[in-house]
C-alpha positions in Angstrom: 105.4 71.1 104.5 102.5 71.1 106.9 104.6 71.8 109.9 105.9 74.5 108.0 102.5 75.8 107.2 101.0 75.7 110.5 104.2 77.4 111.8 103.1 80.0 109.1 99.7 80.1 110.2 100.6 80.6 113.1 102.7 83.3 113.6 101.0 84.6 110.8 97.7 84.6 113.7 99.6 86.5 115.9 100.5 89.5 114.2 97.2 89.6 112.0 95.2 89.2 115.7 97.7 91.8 117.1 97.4 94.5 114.4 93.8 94.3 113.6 93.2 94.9 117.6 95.9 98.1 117.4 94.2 99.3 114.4 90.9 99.2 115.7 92.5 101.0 118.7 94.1 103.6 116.4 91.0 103.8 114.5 89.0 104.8 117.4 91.5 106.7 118.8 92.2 108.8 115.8 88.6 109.1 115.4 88.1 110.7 118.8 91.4 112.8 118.3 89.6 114.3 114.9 86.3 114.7 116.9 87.7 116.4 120.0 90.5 118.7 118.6 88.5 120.1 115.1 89.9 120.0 111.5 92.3 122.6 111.8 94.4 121.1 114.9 94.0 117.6 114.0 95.4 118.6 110.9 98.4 120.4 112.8 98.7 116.9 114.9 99.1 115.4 111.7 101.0 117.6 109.9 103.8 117.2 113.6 103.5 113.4 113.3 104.2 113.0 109.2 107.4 116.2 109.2 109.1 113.6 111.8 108.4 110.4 110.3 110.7 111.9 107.4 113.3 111.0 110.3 112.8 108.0 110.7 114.8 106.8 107.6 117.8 108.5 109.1 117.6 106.4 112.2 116.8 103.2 110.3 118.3 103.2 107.1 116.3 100.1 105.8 118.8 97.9 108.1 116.1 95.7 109.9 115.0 93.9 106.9 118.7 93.2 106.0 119.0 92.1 109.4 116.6 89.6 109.6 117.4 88.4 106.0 120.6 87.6 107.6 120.0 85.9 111.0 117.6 83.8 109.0 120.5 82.0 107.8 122.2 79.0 109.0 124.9 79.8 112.3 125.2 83.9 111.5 127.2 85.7 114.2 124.3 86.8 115.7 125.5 88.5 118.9 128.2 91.1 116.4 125.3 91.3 114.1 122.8 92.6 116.4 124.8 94.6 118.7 126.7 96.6 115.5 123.0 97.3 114.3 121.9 98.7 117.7 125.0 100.3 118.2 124.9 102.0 114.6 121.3 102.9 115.0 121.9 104.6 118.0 124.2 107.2 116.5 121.6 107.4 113.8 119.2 108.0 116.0 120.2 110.8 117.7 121.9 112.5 114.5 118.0 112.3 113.0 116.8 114.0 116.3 119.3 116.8 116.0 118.3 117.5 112.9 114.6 117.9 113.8 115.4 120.0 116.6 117.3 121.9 114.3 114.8 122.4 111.8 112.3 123.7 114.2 114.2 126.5 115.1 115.1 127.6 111.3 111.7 127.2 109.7 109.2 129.5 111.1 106.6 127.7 113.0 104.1 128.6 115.6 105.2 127.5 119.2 103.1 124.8 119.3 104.2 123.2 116.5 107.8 124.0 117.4 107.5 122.4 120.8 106.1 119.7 119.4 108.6 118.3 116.6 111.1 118.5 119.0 109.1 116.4 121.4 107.8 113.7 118.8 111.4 113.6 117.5 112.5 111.3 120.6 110.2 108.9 119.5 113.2 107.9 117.1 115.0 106.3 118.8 112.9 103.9 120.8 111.2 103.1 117.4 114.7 102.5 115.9 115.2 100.0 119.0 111.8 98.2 118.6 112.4 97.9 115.2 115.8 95.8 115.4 114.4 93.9 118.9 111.6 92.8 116.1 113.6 92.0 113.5 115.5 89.5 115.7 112.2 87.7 117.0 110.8 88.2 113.3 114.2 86.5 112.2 113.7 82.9 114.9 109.8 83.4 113.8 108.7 84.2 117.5 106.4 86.6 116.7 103.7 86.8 119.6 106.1 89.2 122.1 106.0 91.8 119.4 102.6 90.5 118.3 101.8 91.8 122.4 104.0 95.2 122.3 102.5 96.5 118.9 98.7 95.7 120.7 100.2 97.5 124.3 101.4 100.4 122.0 98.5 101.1 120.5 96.5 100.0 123.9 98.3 102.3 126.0 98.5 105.2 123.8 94.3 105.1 123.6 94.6 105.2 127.7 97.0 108.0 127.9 95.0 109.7 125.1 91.5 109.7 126.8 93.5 111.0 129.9 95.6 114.3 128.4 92.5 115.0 126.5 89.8 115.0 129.7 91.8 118.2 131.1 93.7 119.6 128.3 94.1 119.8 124.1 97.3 121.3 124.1 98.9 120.3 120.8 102.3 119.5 122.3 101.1 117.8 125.4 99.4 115.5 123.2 102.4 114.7 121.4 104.2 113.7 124.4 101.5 111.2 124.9 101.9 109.4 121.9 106.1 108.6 123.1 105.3 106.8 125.9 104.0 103.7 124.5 106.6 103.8 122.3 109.1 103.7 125.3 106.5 100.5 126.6 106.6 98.5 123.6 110.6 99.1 123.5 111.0 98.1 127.0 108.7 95.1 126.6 110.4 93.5 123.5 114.1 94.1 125.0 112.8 92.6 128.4 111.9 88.9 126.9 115.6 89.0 124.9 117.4 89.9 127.6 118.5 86.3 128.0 119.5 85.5 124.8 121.3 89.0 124.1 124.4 90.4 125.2 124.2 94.1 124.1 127.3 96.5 124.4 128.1 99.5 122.4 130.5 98.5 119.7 131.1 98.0 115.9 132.5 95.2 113.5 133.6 97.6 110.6 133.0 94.5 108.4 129.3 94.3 109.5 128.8 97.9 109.3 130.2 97.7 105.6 128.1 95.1 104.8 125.0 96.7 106.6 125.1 99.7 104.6 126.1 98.6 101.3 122.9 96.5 101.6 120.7 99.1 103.3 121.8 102.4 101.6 119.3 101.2 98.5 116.5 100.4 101.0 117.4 104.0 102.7 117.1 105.4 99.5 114.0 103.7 98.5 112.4 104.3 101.9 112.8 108.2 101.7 111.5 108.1 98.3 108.5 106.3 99.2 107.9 108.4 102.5 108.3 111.8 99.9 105.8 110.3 98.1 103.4 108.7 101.3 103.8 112.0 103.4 104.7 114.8 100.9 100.9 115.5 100.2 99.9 116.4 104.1 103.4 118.7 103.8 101.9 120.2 100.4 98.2 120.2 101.4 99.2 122.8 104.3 101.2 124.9 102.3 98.5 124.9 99.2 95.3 124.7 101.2 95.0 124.6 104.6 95.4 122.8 108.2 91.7 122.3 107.9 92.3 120.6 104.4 95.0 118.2 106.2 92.6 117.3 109.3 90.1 116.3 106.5 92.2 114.4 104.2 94.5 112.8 107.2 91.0 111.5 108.3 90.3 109.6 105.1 94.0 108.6 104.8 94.2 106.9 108.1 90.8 104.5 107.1 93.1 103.6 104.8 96.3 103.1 105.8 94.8 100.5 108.8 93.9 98.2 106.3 97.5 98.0 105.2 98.1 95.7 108.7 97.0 92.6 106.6 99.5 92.3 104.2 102.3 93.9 106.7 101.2 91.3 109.2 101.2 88.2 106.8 104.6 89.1 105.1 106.1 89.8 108.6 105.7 86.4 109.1 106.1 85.2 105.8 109.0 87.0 104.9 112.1 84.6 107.1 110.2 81.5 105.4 111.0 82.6 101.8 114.5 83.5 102.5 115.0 80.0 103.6 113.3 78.8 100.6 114.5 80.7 98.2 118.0 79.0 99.1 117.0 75.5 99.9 113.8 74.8 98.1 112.3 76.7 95.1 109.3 74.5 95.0 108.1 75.5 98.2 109.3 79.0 97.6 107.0 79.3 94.5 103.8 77.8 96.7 104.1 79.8 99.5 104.5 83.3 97.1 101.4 81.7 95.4 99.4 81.3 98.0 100.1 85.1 99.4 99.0 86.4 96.3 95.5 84.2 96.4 94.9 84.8 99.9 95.6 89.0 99.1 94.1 88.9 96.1 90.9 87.3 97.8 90.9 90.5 100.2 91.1 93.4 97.7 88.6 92.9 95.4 85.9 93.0 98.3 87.5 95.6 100.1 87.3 98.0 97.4 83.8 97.3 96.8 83.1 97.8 100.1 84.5 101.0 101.1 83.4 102.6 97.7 79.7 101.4 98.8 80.0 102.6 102.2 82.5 105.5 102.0 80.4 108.1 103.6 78.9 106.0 106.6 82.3 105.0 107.2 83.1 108.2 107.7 80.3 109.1 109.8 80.3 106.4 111.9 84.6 107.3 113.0 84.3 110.7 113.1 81.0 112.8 112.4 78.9 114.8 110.1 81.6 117.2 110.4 84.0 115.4 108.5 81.6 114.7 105.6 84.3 116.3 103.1 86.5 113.0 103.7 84.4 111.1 101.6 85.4 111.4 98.6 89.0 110.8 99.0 88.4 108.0 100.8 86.9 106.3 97.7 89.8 106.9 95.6 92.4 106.0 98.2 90.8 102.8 98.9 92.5 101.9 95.4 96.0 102.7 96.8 95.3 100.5 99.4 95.0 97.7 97.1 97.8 98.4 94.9 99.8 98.1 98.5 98.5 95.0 99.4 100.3 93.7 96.2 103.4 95.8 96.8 104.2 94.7 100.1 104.6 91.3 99.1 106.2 91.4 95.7 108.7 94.0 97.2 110.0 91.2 99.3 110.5 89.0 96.8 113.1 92.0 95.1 114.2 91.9 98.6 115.3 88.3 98.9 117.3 88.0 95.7 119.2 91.4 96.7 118.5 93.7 94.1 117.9 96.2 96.8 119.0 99.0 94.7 115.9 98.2 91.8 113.6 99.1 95.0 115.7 102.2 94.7 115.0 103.1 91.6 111.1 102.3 91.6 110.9 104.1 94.7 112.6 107.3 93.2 110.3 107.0 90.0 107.0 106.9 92.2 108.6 109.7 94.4 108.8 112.3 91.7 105.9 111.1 89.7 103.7 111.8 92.5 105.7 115.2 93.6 105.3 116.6 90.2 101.6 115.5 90.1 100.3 117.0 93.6 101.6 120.3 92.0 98.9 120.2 89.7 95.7 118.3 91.5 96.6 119.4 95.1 95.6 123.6 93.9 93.4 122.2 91.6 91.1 119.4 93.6 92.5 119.8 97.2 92.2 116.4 99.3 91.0 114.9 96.3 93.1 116.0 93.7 96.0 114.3 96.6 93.8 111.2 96.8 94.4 110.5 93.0 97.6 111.4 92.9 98.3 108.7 95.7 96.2 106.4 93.5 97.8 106.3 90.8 101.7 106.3 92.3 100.7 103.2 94.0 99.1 101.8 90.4 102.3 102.6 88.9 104.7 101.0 91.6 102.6 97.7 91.9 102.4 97.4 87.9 106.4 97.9 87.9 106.8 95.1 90.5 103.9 92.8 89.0 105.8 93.3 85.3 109.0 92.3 87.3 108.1 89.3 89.7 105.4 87.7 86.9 106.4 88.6 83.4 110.4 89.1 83.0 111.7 86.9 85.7 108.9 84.5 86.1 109.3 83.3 89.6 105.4 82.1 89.7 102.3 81.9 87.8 99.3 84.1 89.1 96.3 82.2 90.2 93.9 80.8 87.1 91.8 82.5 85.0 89.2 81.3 86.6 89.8 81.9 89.8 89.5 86.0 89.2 86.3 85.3 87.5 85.2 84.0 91.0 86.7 86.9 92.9 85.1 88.9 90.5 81.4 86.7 90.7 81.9 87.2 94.4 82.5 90.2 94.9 79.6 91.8 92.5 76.9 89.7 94.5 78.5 91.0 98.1 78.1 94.6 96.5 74.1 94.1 95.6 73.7 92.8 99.0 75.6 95.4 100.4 74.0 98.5 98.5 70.3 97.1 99.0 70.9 96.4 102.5 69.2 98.8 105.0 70.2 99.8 108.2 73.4 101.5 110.2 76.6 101.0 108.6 77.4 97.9 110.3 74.5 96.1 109.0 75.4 96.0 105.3 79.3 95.4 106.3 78.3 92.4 108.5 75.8 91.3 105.2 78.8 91.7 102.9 81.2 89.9 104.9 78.8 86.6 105.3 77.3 86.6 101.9 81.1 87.1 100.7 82.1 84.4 102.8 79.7 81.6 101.4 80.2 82.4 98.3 83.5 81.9 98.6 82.9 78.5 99.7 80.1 77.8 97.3 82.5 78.9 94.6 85.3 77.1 95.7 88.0 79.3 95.7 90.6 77.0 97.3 92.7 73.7 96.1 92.2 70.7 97.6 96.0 71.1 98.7 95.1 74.4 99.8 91.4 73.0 101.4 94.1 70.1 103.1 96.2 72.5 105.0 93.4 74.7 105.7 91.9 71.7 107.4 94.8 70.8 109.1 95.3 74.0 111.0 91.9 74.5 111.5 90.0 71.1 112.2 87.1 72.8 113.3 86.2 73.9 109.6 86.9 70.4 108.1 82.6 70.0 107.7 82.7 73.3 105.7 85.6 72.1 103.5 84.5 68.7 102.9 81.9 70.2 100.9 84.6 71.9 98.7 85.9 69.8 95.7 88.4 71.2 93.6 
C-alpha cells in the first residue's frame, strides 16, 4: 500500500506543483489583461474565449476520461484504442470549428469579435490532441510531461501576452496569442510518446461504438455543465453589459484557479481507483476517504479566507477599478467549494459506468441555473449571476454527496469530530486573519501558519494517515511524532 501511496503522492506533486505555477501565471496574466484592456474589452475577450469553449464538447465528446478508464486495465489494445480516439477527434474537431466559423458570420457581431471566434476556434483541435496525449500518460500514471506542458502553456502564453500587448490591444490579435501555447503544449506531450505510439488515421468500428455509447452521456453531461459554467457571461452581455462581463469574468477567474487542487489530485487519483475498484475494495474505500479529508481540509479555510479578504484580493490582481468584483467573488467562493466535492465524487459515478446519471444531474443543474439567471442576472447583475452559480453547484454536489454516501454507501465521511476540528480551525485562522494588519499578504500568510498548527495541534490525521505522511515526507517525521491519534 505505501508504494502505492507514494506513487500517489507523487504524481499527485506534479500536477498540484504544475497547476498552482500555471494558475499563478494565469492569475497574473489575466490580471494584467483586465488592467491593460478596461472592463468593457476584457469583457469582450471573455465573452470570445467562453462562446468557443461551447465547442469544445463537440471535439471531445467526454472520450478522454473513457479512454484512460480503459487503458488502465490489464493488456487493452492500446495502439487501436488510441489511434480510433485521435482519429475520431480529429473529424470532431474540425466539424466543431466549422460550426464556429459558421456562426460568426450568421449572428451579427462586430469585426473584432467576428475575427476573433474564428481565430480562437483552432484552438480545438490542438486542445482535443492534448487532451487524449494526456489521457494516455494520465492512464500509465506518468504525469510530470503533461505536469511540464500545462506549466509551458500557461508560461508561454504570459510571454507572448506581455509582447502583443507592449505594441498593440487589438482584440483579435490577442486571441491569436493565446493558440500558440496551445500548439506548444500539443507538440511537447506528442514529442515524449512518440516512441511508444504508432499513430495513423484509421477506425475500429467496434471501438468507436464502444467510445460513444460510453461518452455520448459524458457529452451530454459536459454541455449541460458548460450551459450552466458559461451561459451567465453569454447572458450577462445580452442583459447588462460588456463592462458587466469584464467585472464579473474578473471575480469568476479568482475562482475558477482554485479549482486546480482537486482537478490536479483526482488526475492522478482517478487510474488508481479504477484499478481498485476492480481488484481491491478495501483500498478503494481508503483512498476515496482520504480525498475527501484532505479536500475537505481545504474548503473550510478557503472560504473563510476569501470572504475575509475578498476586496484586497481584488485590489491586489487588478485595481481600484475593479472594486465592483467584490462582491461576487464572496458568493462564488462557495461554488468553488461545492466543486472541490464534485470533482471527486463525480469520478466515482464515473468508475462504476453510470455515465448517463452524470447526464441527468448535469441537465438538472443546467436548466436550474438557466431559468434562475433570468431572474437575478436583470435583477442583481454580476451578483444576481454569482448566486445563481452558487447555488447550482450546492445542488449538484448535494445530488452526488446523497448518491456516493447515503444510497449506495461506498464510504463513510470522516468523524464527527473531525469537522468539529475543521470547524475549531478554521474560526481561529479567521480572527487572526480579520485582526491582522497590513497588505493583503500579511493576513493570508497569518492565516495559512496559524491554520497550519492548528491543524497539527488538533490532530487532524490518523496515525495510518500520520505513517504514510511520514513515509513520503521524512523530513516532517519530528512534526508528526508529536501527533497521536
Amino acid at each position: 500500500m505505501a508504494s502505492v501511496v507514494r506513487k500517489l503522492f507523487a504524481n499527485t506533486s506534479y500536477q498540484i506543483g504544475s497547476h498552482m505555477l500555471g494558475g499563478l501565471i494565469m492569475l497574473l496574466v489575466t490580471a494584467y489583461l483586465a488592467r491593460s484592456l478596461g472592463a468593457e474589452v476584457f469583457g469582450n475577450f471573455s465573452y470570445v474565449i467562453s462562446f468557443v469553449f461551447f465547442f469544445v464538447i463537440l471535439s471531445n465528446l467526454g472520450i478522454d476520461i473513457i479512454l484512460t478508464r480503459e487503458l488502465s486495465k490489464s493488456e487493452p489494445d492500446e495502439q487501436a484504442l488510441i489511434n480510433t480516439t485521435l482519429s475520431l477527434k480529429t473529424v470532431l474537431s474540425l466539424a466543431s470549428i466549422g460550426i464556429v466559423v459558421i456562426l460568426a458570420y450568421v449572428i451579427d457581431f462586430s469585426d473584432d469579435i467576428r475575427i476573433s471566434l474564428i481565430i480562437r476556434s483552432f484552438v480545438l483541435l490542438f486542445m482535443a490532441f492534448t487532451q487524449t496525449f494526456s489521457a494516455i500518460y494520465q492512464s500509465r500514471i506518468k504525469l510530470w510531461i503533461p505536469a511540464v506542458g500545462n506549466f509551458l502553456n500557461k508560461f508561454f502564453f504570459l510571454i507572448i501576452i506581455l509582447i502583443v500587448l507592449s505594441f498593440s490591444k487589438s482584440l483579435p490579435l490577442i486571441i491569436a496569442a493565446t493558440a500558440i501555447p496551445f500548439i506548444i503544449e500539443c507538440f511537447l506531450l506528442w514529442f515524449y510518446l512518440r516512441e511508444t505510439l504508432h499513430l495513423r488515421f484509421g477506425f475500429n468500428r467496434v471501438i468507436v461504438k464502444d467510445l460513444i455509447k460510453e461518452s455520448i452521456p459524458l457529452a451530454l453531461s459536459t454541455t449541460f455543465y458548460t450551459v450552466y459554467l458559461r451561459v451567465d457571461v453569454i447572458m450577462l452581455d445580452y442583459f447588462k453589459s460588456a463592462s458587466a462581463v469584464g467585472f464579473y469574468s474578473a471575480a469568476y477567474h479568482l475562482a475558477e484557479a482554485l479549482n486546480m487542487f482537486p482537478g490536479a489530485f483526482m488526475t492522478t487519483v482517478f487510474p488508481l481507483l479504477s484499478k481498485y475498484k476492480e481488484m481491491d475494495m478495501e483500498k478503494f474505500r481508503l483512498t476515496l476517504r482520504l480525498c475527501m479529508k484532505f479536500l475537505f481540509s481545504i474548503i473550510f479555510p478557503m472560504i473563510v479566507g476569501v470572504v475575509l479578504l475578498k476586496e484586497g484580493i481584488i485590489s491586489l490582481f487588478y485595481g481600484a477599478g475593479y472594486a465592483a468584483s467584490a462582491p461576487a467573488l464572496g458568493v462564488l467562493i462557495f461554488s468553488t467549494g461545492f466543486i472541490f466535492l464534485s470533482v471527486v465524487l463525480t469520478k466515482i459515478i464515473i468508475i462504476e459506468k453510470k455515465t448517463m446519471l452524470v447526464a441527468w444531474v448535469a441537465l438538472a443543474g443546467a436548466l436550474f441555473n438557466f431559468l434562475l439567471n433570468f431572474y437575478f442576472i436583470p435583477k442583481w447583475g454580476i451578483v444576481g449571476a454569482s448566486y445563481t452559480t452558487m447555488m447550482t453547484e450546492g445542488l449538484i454536489a448535494f445530488i452526488w454527496f446523497y448518491y456516493v454516501y447515503v444510497k449506495e454507501k461506498h464510504v463513510a465521511l470522516p468523524s464527527f469530530l473531525f469537522f468539529v476540528k475543521i470547524g475549531l480551525a478554521t474560526a481561529i485562522m479567521g480572527i487572526a486573519v480579520h485582526y491582522t494588519p497590513g497588505i493583503i499578504l500579511f493576513p493570508i500568510l497569518v492565516g495559512l501558519i496559524v491554520y497550519i498548527l492548528l491543524a497539527v495541534v488538533l490532530r487532524l490525521f490518523s496515525s495510518m494517515e500520520q505513517g504514510l505522511i511520514k513515509e513520503l515526507f521524512p523530513s516532517m517525521s519530528k512534526i508528526f511524532n508529536r501527533m497521536k491519534d
